[in-house]
C-alpha positions, 0 to 999 in steps of 0.5 A: 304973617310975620316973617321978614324976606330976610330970615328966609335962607337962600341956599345957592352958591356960597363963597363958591360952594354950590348948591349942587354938592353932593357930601355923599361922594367923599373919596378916599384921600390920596396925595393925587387929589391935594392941590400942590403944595399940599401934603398928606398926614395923619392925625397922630402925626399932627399931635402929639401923642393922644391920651386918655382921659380921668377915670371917676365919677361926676360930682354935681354939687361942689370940687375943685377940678371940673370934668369935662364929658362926652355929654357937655361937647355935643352941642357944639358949646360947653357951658362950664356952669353945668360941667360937673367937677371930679369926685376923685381928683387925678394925682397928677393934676397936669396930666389931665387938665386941660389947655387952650388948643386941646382938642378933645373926641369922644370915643363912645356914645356921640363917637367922633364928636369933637370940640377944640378948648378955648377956655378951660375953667380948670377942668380936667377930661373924662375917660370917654374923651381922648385928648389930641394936642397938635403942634405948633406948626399946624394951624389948632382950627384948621385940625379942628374943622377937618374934624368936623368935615364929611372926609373926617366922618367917613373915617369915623364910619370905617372905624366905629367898633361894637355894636350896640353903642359904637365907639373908636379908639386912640389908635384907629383915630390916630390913623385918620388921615387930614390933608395939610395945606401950606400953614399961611393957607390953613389960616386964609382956609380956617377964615374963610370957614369961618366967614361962610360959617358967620352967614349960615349961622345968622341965617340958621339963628333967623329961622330958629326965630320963626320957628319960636314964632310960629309956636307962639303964633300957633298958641295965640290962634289956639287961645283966640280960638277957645276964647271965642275970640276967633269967631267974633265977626262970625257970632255978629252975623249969625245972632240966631243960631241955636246956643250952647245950653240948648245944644247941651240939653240934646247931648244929655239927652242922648247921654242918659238915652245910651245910659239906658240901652247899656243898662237895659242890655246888661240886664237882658244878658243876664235874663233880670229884665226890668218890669217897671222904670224904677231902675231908671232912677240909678242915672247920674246926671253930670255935675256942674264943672269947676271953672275957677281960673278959666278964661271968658268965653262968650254969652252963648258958650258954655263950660261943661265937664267932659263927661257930659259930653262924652262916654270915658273908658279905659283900654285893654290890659298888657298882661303876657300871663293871662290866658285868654279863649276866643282870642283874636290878635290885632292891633292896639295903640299905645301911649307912644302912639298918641301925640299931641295933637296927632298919632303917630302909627310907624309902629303898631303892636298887636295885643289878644283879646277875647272876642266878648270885649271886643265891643267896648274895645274897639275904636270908632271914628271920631273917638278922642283919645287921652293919654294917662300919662307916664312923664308928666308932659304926657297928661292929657295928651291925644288926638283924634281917632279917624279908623286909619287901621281896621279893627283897632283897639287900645291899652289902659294907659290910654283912655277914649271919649266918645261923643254923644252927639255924632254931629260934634267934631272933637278936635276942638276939645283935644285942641283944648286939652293938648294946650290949655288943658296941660295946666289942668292935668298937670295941677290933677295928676298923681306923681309917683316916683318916676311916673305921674297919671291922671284917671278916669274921675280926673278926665271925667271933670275936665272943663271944655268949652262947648261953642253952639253946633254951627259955630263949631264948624266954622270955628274948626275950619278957622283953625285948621286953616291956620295951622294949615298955613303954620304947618307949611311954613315951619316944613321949609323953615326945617328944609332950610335948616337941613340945606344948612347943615348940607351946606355947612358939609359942603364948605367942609369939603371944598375947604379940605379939597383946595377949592374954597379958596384960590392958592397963590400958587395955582 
């Protein structure tokens, strides 16, 4: 496709490392387990004395003296052009600032989180940060990489306190303890780290490419695909196949058809049966899309508004107060259940509703599904319902489309929707202050590109074939960077066990 051999990452025996190294099994440290010449020493006796960062409230927009948070060191790199600056400065500004060779850990939230300071851009540290400065007889990286090893992260599992967010403090991280290699091998240990580091990070960086390259990829197969652009060879040898017009004339006949039997069935149920065909006149025909902006499709394609091509309802209403009779209890999808382009079902609530909604209510196979929002990513946002729980039903910030026409398949419509559609949504959708929706009228409007029928199965099965393929690959491109990160624990570990390189004493 586009993926060079060489982004693949290979993950074998790297600098002596084996694949077979489970970080899993970390022992406690003892002095038996360090190869000779090694002692065994604690965090606190490698430092001077921790210390506590500055207590005040970030200012985001101007100051004199940054403030380092937990929040800035988690990524693994500070970007001090986002690092706030402190509302309230300390009195005694040295004893805060920071300096190169500070190390820096983070006691709540991200506990254990570290980052050695090489640059410092004037900044001082937040109090959810605890300050560790080692002497000048230990190698700085050689502290800080131990921080960063599966031995370090059993320790830190050991002495998490709280429950809801865990945190440590000075005392238990200054008890931690760290093997000491003679200091001419701290160094050859911190460059070879750093060498193997070197590697894996380009492999990483290299799949992060394909990655990017594969949503790129995915983008060009969705736009090829409603463009029609997809099935263009296909189109030259099948010149005859019914056209879209002619397709939307036996949707909207089934349309006004289904119109009618809920129309007729309302009035039955109320004993107000017609006795002429005058009630027929209150149909609506749907009007024409607006297609401004929107790309070419093909001679025999069509624009058409969803609402001619779909029944759109509203869901059930969350209401703990209401009593309901009749009840039944079962289970209903919600906004977080409906994600672009597939549903995620690990959880599932239930919801009681009265046994006469139940009609309107529950889904069928084959309904598209359409989030009403919440952020404003989430416009728009569905897929498709294939009864993968029985009995289903869903709240009011989902809306469904139910087809007309059963022989359509709806998954190029919410393909549409979840990617060219988002502009759509986005340009329609109501902003409040923390929440953005669209409703029913907006969803009703929306354009999609409807190909003839015998086209459309070809055209899905394009696409799915594709996204299959792009499927599979991202899935080991993320195995490999899962291996990497594996790896990268496994070089931690036979660095801090003596066994990454050869000691001139061995």
């Amino acid at each position: 496709m586009f993926i060079c051999a060489n982004e693949s990452l290979q993950v074998g025996d790297v600098g002596g490392v084996s694949r077979k190294s489970n970080i899993n099994e970390v022992q406690t440290l003892s002095l038996s387990d360090l190869p000779k010449g090694w002692s065994l020493s604690t965090l606190g006796e490698v430092s001077t004395k921790p210390q506590y960062g500055w207590t005040t409230k970030a200012n985001h927009e101007s100051g004199d003296v940054k403030l380092l948070r937990t929040t800035d060191i988690t990524s693994g790199q500070i970007n001090w052009a986002t690092v706030p600056y402190c509302t309230k400065e300390p009195d005694d500004l040295t004893k805060y600032l920071l300096e190169p060779g500070d190390i820096v850990i983070s006691r709540a939230g991200s506990v254990g989180v570290s980052y050695l300071i090489t640059d410092t851009d004037n900044s001082v540290f937040a109090s959810y940060l605890i300050r560790f400065r080692p002497h000048e007889q230990f190698n700085k990286k050689y502290v800080y990489y131990y921080l960063k090893s599966p031995a370090y992260w059993k320790a830190i599992g050991k002495s998490t306190l709280g429950i809801a967010v865990p945190n440590v403090n000075a005392t238990k991280l200054a008890k931690i303890k760290i093997p000491i290699a003679p200091i001419n091998e701290q160094k050859r240990i911190v460059e070879e780290i750093e060498k193997q580091f070197s590697r894996l990070d380009e492999a990483v960086e290299n799949l992060k490419r394909v990655k990017a390259n594969l949503k790129r990829y995915k983008a060009s197969v969705l736009k090829a695909a409603v463009e029609g652009k997809l099935t263009e060879e296909w189109r030259k040898k099948h010149p005859d196949v019914e056209p879209a017009d002619k397709l939307l004339e036996r949707i909207l006949a089934e349309r006004r058809k289904k119109w009618e039997e809920t129309e007729l069935a309302k009035m039955k149920k109320t004993g107000k049966e017609p006795k002429d065909d005058k009630w027929k006149k209150k149909y609506k025909e749907p009007v024409i899309p607006e297609i401004d902006n929107l790309s070419d499709i093909p001679a025999i394609w069509l624009w058409a508004r969803l609402d001619s091509v779909a029944d759109i309802k509203g869901g059930i209403t969350k209401d703990s107060k209401r009593k309901i009779k009749n009840a039944k209890e079962l289970p209903y999808l919600r906004v977080a259940n409906v994600q672009r382009g597939y549903l995620d079902l690990d959880e599932i609530k239930y919801i009681k509703v009265s046994e006469d909604k139940l009609p309107e209510l529950l889904l069928k196979k084959g309904d598209i599904l359409f989030n009403e929002g919440g952020d404003r990513d989430k416009l728009g946002r569905g897929w498709i319902w294939e009864a993968q729980i029985d009995k289903c039903i869903y709240q009011n910030h989902v809306f469904r489309a139910r087809l007309y026409l059963k022989e359509i398949n709806g998954k190029l419509f919410s393909w549409f929707g979840n990617t060219f559609g988002q502009q759509y949504f986005m340009a329609k959708g109501k902003q409040t202050t923390n929440l953005a929706s669209i409703n029913k009228t907006m969803l009703s409007a929306f354009p999609i590109p409807l190909p003839p029928l015998d086209e459309q199965v070809v055209l899905i099965q394009e696409i799915e074939g594709r996204l299959s393929t792009i499927d599979a690959v991202k899935k080991e491109v993320d195995r490999n960077l899962i291996r990497a990160e594996r790896l990268r624990q496994a070089i931690l570990k036979q660095a801090f066990s003596g066994l990454l390189i050869k000691s001139k004493e061995s």
